[in-house]
TIDOKOL-977367 format. One line per field, with one value per residue (C-alpha): residue in three letters; residue number from 1; x, y, z. Coordinates in Angstrom, 2 decimals, decimal comma. Example, Ala and Ser with C-alpha at 12.3 -4.5 7.8 and 13.67 -1.06 7.14 Angstrom:
2
res <- (ALA | SER) $
n <- (1 | 2) $
px <- (12,30 | 13,67) $
py <- (-4,50 | -1,06) $
pz <- (7,80 | 7,14) $
END
This chain:
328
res <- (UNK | UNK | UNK | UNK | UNK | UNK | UNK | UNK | UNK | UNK | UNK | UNK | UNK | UNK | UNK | UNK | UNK | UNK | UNK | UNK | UNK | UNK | UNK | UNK | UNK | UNK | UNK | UNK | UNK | UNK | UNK | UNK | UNK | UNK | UNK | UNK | UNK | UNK | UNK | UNK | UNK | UNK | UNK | UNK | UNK | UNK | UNK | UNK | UNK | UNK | UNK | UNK | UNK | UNK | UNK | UNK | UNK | UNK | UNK | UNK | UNK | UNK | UNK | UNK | UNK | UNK | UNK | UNK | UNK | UNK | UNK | UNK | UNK | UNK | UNK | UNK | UNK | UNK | UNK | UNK | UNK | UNK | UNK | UNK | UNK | UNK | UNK | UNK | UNK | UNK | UNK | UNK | UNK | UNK | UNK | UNK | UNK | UNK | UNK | UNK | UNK | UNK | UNK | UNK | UNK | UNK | UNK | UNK | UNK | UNK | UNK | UNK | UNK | UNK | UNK | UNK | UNK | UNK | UNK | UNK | UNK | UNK | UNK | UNK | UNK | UNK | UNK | UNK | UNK | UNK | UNK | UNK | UNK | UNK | UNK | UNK | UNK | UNK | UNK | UNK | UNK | UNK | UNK | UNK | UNK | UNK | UNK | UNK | UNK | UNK | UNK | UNK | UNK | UNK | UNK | UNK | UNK | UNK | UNK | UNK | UNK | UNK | UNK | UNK | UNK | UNK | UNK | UNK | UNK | UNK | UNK | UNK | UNK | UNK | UNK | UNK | UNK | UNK | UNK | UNK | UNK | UNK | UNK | UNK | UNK | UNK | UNK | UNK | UNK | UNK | UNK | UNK | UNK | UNK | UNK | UNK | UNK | UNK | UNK | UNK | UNK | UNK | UNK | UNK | UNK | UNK | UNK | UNK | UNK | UNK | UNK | UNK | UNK | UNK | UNK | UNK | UNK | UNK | UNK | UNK | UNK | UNK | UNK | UNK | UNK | UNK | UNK | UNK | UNK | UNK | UNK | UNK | UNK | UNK | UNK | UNK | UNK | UNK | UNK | UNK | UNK | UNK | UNK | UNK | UNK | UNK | UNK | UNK | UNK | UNK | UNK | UNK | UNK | UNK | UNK | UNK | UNK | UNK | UNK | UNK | UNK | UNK | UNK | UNK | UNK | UNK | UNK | UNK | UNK | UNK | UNK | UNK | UNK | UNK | UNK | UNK | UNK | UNK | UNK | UNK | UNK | UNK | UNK | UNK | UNK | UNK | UNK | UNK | UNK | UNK | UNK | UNK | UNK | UNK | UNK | UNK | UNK | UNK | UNK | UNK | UNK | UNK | UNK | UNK | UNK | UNK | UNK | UNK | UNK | UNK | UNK | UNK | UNK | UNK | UNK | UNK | UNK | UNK | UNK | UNK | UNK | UNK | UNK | UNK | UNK | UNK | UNK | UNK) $
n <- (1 | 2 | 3 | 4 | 5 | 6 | 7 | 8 | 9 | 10 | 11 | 12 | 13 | 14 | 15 | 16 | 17 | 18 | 19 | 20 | 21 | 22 | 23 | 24 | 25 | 26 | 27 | 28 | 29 | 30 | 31 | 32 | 33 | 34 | 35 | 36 | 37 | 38 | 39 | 40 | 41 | 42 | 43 | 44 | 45 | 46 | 47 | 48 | 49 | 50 | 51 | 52 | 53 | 54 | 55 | 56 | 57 | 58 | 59 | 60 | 61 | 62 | 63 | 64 | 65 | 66 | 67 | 68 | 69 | 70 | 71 | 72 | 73 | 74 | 75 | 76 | 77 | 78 | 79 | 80 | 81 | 82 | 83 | 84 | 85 | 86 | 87 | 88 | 89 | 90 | 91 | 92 | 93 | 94 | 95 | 96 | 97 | 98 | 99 | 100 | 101 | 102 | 103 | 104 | 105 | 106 | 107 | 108 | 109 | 110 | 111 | 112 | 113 | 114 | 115 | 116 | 117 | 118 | 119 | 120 | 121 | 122 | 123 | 124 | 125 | 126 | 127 | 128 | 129 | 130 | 131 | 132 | 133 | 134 | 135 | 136 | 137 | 138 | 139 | 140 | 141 | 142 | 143 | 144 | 145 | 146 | 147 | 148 | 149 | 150 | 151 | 152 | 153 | 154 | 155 | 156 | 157 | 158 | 159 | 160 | 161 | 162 | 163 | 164 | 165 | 166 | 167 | 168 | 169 | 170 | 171 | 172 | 173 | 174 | 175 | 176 | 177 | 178 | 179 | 180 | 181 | 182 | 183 | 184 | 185 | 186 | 187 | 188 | 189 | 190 | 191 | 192 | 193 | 194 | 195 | 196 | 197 | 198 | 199 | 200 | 201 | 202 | 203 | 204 | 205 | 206 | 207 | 208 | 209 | 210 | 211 | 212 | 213 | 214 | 215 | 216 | 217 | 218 | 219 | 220 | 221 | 222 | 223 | 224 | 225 | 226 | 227 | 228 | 229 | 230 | 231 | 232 | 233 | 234 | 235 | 236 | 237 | 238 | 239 | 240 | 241 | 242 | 243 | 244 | 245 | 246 | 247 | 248 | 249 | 250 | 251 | 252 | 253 | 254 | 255 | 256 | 257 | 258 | 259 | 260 | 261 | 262 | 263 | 264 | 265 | 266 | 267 | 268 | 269 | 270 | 271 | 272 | 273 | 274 | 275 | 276 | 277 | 278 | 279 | 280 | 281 | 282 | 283 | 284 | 285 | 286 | 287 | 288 | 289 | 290 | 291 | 292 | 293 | 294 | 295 | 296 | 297 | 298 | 299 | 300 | 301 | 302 | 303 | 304 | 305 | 306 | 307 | 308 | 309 | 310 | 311 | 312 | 313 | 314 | 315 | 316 | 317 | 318 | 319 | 320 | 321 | 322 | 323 | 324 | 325 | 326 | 327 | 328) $
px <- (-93,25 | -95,32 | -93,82 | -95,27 | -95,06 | -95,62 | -97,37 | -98,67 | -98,56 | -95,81 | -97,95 | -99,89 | -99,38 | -100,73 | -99,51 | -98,77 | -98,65 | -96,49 | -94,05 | -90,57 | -87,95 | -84,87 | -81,60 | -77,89 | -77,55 | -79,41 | -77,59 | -74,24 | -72,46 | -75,51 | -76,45 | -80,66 | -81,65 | -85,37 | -86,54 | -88,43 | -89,20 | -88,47 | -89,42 | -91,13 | -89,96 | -92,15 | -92,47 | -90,51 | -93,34 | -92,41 | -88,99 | -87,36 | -84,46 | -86,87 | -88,33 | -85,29 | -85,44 | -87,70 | -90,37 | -90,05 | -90,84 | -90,45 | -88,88 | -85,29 | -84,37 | -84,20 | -83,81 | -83,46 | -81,66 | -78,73 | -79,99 | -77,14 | -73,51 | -72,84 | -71,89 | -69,10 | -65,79 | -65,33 | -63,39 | -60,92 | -59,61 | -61,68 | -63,76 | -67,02 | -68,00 | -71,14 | -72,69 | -75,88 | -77,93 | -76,47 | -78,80 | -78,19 | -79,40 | -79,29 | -79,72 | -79,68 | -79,21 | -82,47 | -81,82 | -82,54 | -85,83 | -86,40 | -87,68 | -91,16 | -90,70 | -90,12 | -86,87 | -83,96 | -80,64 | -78,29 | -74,27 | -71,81 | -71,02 | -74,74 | -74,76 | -73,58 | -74,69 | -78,03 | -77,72 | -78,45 | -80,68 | -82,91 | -86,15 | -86,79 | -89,08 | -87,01 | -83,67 | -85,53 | -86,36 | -82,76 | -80,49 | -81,86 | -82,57 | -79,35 | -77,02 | -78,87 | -77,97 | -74,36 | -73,51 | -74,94 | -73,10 | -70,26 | -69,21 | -71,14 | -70,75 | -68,13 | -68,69 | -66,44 | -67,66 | -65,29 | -68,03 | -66,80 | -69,32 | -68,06 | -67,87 | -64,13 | -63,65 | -66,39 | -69,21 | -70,23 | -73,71 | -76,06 | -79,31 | -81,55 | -85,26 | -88,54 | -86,25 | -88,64 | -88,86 | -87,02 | -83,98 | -84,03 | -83,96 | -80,63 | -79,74 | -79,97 | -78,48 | -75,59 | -74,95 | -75,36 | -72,80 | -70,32 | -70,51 | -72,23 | -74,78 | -77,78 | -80,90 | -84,19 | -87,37 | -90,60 | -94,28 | -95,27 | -96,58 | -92,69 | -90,84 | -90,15 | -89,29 | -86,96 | -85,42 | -85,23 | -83,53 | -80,07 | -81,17 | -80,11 | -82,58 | -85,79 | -88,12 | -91,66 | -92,53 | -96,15 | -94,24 | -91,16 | -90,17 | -86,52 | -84,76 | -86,44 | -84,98 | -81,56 | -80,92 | -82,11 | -78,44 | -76,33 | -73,76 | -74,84 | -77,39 | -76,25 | -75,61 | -72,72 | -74,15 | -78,07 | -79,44 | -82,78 | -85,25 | -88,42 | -87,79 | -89,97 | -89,68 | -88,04 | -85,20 | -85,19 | -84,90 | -81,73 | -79,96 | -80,32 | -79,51 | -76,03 | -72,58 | -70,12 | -68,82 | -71,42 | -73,14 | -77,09 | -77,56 | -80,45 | -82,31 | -84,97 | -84,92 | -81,58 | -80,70 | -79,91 | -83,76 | -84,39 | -81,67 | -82,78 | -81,33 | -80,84 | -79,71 | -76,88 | -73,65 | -70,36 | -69,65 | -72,52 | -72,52 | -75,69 | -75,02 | -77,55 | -76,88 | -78,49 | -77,97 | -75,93 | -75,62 | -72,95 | -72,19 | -69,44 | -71,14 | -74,13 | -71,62 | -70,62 | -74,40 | -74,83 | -72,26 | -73,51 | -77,33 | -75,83 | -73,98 | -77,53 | -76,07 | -78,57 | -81,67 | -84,37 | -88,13 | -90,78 | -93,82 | -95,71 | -96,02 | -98,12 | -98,62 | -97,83 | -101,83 | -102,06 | -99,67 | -102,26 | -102,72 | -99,31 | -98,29 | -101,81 | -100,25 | -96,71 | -98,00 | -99,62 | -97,17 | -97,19 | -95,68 | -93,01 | -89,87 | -90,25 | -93,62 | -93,12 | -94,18 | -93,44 | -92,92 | -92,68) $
py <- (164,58 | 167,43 | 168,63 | 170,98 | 169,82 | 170,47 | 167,95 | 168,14 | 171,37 | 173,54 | 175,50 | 173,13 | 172,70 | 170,08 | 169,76 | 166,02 | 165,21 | 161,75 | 162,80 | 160,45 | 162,10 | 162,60 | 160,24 | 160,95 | 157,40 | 158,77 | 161,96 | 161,40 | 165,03 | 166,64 | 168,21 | 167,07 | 170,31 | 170,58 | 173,52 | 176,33 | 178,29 | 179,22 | 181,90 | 182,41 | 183,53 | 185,61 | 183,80 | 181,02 | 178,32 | 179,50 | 178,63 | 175,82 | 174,55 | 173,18 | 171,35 | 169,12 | 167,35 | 164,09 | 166,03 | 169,43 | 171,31 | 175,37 | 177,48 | 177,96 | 180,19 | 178,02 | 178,66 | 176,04 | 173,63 | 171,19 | 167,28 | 165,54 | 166,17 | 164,17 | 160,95 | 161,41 | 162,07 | 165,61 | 166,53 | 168,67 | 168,76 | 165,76 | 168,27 | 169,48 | 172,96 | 172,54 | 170,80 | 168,90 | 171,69 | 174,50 | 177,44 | 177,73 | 179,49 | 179,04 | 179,78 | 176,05 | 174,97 | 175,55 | 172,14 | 170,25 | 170,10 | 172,91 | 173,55 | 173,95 | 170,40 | 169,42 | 168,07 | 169,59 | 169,28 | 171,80 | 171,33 | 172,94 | 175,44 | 176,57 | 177,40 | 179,88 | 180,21 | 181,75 | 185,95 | 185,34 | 188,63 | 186,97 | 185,00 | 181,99 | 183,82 | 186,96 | 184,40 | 182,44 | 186,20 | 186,73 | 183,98 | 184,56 | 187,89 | 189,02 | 186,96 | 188,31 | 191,97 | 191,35 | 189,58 | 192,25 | 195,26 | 193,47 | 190,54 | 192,19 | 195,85 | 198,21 | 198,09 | 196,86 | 194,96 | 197,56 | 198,63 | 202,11 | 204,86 | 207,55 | 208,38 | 209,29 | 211,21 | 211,09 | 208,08 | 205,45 | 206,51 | 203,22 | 203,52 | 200,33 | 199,89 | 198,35 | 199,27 | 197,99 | 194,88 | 191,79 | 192,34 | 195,96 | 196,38 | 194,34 | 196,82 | 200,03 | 198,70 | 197,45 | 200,01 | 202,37 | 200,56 | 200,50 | 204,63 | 204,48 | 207,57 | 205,34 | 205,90 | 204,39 | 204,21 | 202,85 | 203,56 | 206,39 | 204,12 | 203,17 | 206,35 | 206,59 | 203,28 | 203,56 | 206,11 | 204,45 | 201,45 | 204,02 | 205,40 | 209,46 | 209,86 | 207,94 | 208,60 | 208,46 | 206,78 | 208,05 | 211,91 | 211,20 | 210,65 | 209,30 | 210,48 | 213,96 | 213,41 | 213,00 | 215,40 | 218,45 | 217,40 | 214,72 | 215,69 | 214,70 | 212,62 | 210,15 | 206,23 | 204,11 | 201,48 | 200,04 | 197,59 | 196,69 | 194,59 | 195,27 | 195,23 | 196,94 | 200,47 | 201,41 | 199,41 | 200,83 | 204,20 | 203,50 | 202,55 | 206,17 | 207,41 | 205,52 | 207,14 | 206,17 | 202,79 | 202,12 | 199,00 | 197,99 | 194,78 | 193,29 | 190,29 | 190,85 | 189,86 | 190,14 | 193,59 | 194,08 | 192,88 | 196,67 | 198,87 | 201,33 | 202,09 | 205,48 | 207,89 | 205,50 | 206,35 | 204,58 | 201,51 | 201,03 | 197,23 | 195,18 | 192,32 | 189,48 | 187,09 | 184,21 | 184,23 | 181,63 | 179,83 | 180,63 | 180,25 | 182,39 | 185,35 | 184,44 | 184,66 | 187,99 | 189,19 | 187,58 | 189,92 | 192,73 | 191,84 | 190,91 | 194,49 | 195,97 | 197,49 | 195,68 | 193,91 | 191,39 | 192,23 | 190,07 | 191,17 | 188,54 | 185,02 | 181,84 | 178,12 | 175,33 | 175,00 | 178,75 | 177,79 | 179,38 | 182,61 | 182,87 | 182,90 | 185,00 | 187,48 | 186,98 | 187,19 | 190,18 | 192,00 | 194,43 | 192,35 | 194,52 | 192,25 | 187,99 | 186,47 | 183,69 | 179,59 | 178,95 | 175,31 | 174,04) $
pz <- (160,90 | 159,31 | 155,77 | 153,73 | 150,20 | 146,25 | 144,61 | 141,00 | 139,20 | 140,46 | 142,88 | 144,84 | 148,19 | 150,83 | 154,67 | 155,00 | 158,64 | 158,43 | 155,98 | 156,68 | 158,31 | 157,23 | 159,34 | 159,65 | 157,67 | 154,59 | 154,25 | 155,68 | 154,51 | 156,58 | 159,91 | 161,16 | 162,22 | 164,56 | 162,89 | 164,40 | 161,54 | 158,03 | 155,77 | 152,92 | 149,95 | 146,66 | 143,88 | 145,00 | 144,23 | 140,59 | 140,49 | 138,31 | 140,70 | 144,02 | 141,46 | 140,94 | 144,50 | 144,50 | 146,93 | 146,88 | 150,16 | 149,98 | 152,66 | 152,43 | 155,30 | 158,59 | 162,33 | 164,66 | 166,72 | 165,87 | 166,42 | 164,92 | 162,91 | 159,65 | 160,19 | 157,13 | 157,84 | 157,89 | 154,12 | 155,69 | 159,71 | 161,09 | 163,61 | 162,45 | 163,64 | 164,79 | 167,88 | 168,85 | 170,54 | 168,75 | 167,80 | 164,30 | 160,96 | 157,26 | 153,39 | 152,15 | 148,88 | 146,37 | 144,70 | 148,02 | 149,81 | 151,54 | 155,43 | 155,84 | 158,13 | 161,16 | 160,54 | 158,31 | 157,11 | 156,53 | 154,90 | 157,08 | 154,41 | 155,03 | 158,50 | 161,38 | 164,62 | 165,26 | 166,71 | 170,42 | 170,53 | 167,99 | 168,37 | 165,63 | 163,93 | 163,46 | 162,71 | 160,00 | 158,56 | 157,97 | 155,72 | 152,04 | 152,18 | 153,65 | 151,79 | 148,44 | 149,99 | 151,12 | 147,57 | 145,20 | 147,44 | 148,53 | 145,47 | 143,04 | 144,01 | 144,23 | 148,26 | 150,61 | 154,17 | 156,25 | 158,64 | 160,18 | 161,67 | 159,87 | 155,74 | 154,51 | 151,42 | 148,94 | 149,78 | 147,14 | 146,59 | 146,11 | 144,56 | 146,59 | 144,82 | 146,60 | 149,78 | 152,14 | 150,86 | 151,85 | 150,26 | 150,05 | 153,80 | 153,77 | 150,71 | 152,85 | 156,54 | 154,66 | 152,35 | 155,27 | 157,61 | 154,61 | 154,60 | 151,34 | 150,62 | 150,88 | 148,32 | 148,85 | 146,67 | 148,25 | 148,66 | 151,16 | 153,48 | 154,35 | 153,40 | 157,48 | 157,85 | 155,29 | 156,59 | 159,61 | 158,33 | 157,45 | 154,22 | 153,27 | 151,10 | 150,52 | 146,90 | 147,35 | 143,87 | 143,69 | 143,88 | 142,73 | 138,99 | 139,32 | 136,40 | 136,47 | 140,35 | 139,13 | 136,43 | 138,63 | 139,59 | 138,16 | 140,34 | 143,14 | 142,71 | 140,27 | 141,27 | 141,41 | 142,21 | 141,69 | 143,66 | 142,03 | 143,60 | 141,41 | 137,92 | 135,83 | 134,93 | 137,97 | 136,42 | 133,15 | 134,62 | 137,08 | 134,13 | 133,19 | 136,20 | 136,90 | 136,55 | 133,86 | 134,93 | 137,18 | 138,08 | 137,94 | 139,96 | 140,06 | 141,98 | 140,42 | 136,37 | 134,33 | 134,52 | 130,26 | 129,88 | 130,51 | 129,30 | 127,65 | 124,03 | 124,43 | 127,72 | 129,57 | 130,42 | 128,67 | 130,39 | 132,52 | 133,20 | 134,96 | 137,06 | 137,53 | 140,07 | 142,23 | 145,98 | 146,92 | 150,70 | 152,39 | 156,43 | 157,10 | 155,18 | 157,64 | 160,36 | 160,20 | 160,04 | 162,83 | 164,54 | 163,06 | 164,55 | 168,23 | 167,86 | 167,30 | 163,84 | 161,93 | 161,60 | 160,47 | 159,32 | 160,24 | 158,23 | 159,98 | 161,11 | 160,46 | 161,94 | 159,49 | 159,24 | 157,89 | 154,86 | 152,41 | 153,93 | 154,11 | 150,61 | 150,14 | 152,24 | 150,14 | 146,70 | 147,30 | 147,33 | 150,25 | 153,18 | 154,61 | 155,65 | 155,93 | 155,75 | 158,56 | 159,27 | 163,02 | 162,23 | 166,07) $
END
């Protein structure tokens, strides 16, 4: 089958067309998934974990198509939940290889069943970046996933940074459906599409200095909860700009990196975190995309054979949702 893999230094990449596939008989706890696509994922090739599987292959968002259940005994009831030809998607596990292949596998704890009003492409856009959403608003935040259309009492008002990005999309459309007042920063090539996505108020950062923002009215303008996706400066500054006993989460770096010494509230507390699989969380965003509530981003998407200018496109840092391999 065709694989892309990393071979020598971290970053390097070659497209081996007869890499072995993987069998139910050497990885007995697994589903073989046919995959259709996966996503790509910004400065994944620089992460320590992949590295820990004997060839490490990036991508580790998949959509496709259930060949075969584990062959195990299932730990718990006997039944496994899954099917051969089931539409599925996934976040799987960064220590295992990952699903720029032909061929996949995927624990059961990993997967849910693909949203039918979805393409592969758009699916495979969904798993990491969602889940990395969902768990800083909803485990990490002060959020709760009770979707209602209208606010009661006074909202939870959620600051979400790089908002167009690939996580900060999920940021606002989650935040939104949980009746949160929804903040965005971005460039002002997105400000619209921000909007858009459910956000109250979007911060054009070329105009927009965000403490001077806030403290024309702390009232009303300052955050319980940050969602930071950038880092930098823009970090530094939310910590400023969050309400006593507020939290700054970040995906980005560890959140205390950039506290400033001076100008934060009293018990202020940041919250870093790595996105972990999980299926049933997957589930529910799947209902949530079939009920048109939400949605994926697909910047845009390559062949297998276009691996390079795909991670060109990724690493430079203005793809707007999921940068895309159709794998088959």
């Amino acid at each position: 089958m065709r694989a892309l893999i990393r071979t020598g230094t971290p970053k390097t990449l070659t497209l081996d067309l007869s890499h072995p596939e993987p069998t139910p008989s050497g990885s007995p706890d697994y589903y073989l998934i046919r995959t259709h696509a996966t996503a790509l994922t910004r400065e994944e090739l620089t992460w320590p974990e992949p590295l820990q599987a004997d060839i490490p292959i990036p991508g580790y968002d998949v959509a496709g198509v259930v060949i075969s259940t584990p062959t195990a005994p299932h730990p718990e009831n006997g039944t496994y939940k899954f099917k051969p030809g089931d539409e599925v998607y996934a976040m799987t596990t960064f220590v295992n290889q990952g699903n720029a292949r032909e061929t996949s596998e995927a624990h059961e704890t990993e997967l849910a069943l693909k949203p039918k009003n979805m393409s592969w492409e758009e699916a495979a856009s969904v798993p990491l970046s969602a889940l990395s959403a969902w768990q800083a608003l909803f485990t990490h935040g002060r959020l709760s996933p009770t979707f209602s259309e209208t606010r009661h009492g006074t909202a939870t008002r959620v600051l979400v940074t790089a908002a167009s990005g690939s996580v900060g999309i999920w940021g606002i459309q989650l935040a939104h459906l949980a009746s949160a007042e929804v903040i965005g920063i971005c460039g002002p090539a997105n400000v619209q599409f921000v909007k858009d996505l459910g956000a109250d108020t979007v911060l054009d950062y070329t105009k927009t200095n965000l403490v001077e923002w806030v403290e024309e009215n702390r009232e009303t303008r300052e955050f319980d909860v940050v969602l930071d996706c950038i880092g930098g400066q823009t970090l530094e500054d939310a910590w400023k700009c969050t309400k006593r006993e507020g939290k700054v989460i970040s995906v980005a770096v560890p959140p205390e990196s950039k506290k400033p010494a001076k100008g934060v509230a009293e018990e202020v507390t940041g919250v870093w975190f790595i996105v972990t699989e999980s299926g049933d969380q997957l589930g529910q965003i799947a209902r949530l995309i079939e009920q048109e509530k939400c949605k994926g981003i697909v910047d845009c998407v390559y062949e297998m054979e276009q691996f390079q200018e795909a991670f060109e496109r990724l690493e430079g840092g203005h793809a707007k949702g999921k940068v895309i391999l159709k794998v088959q």
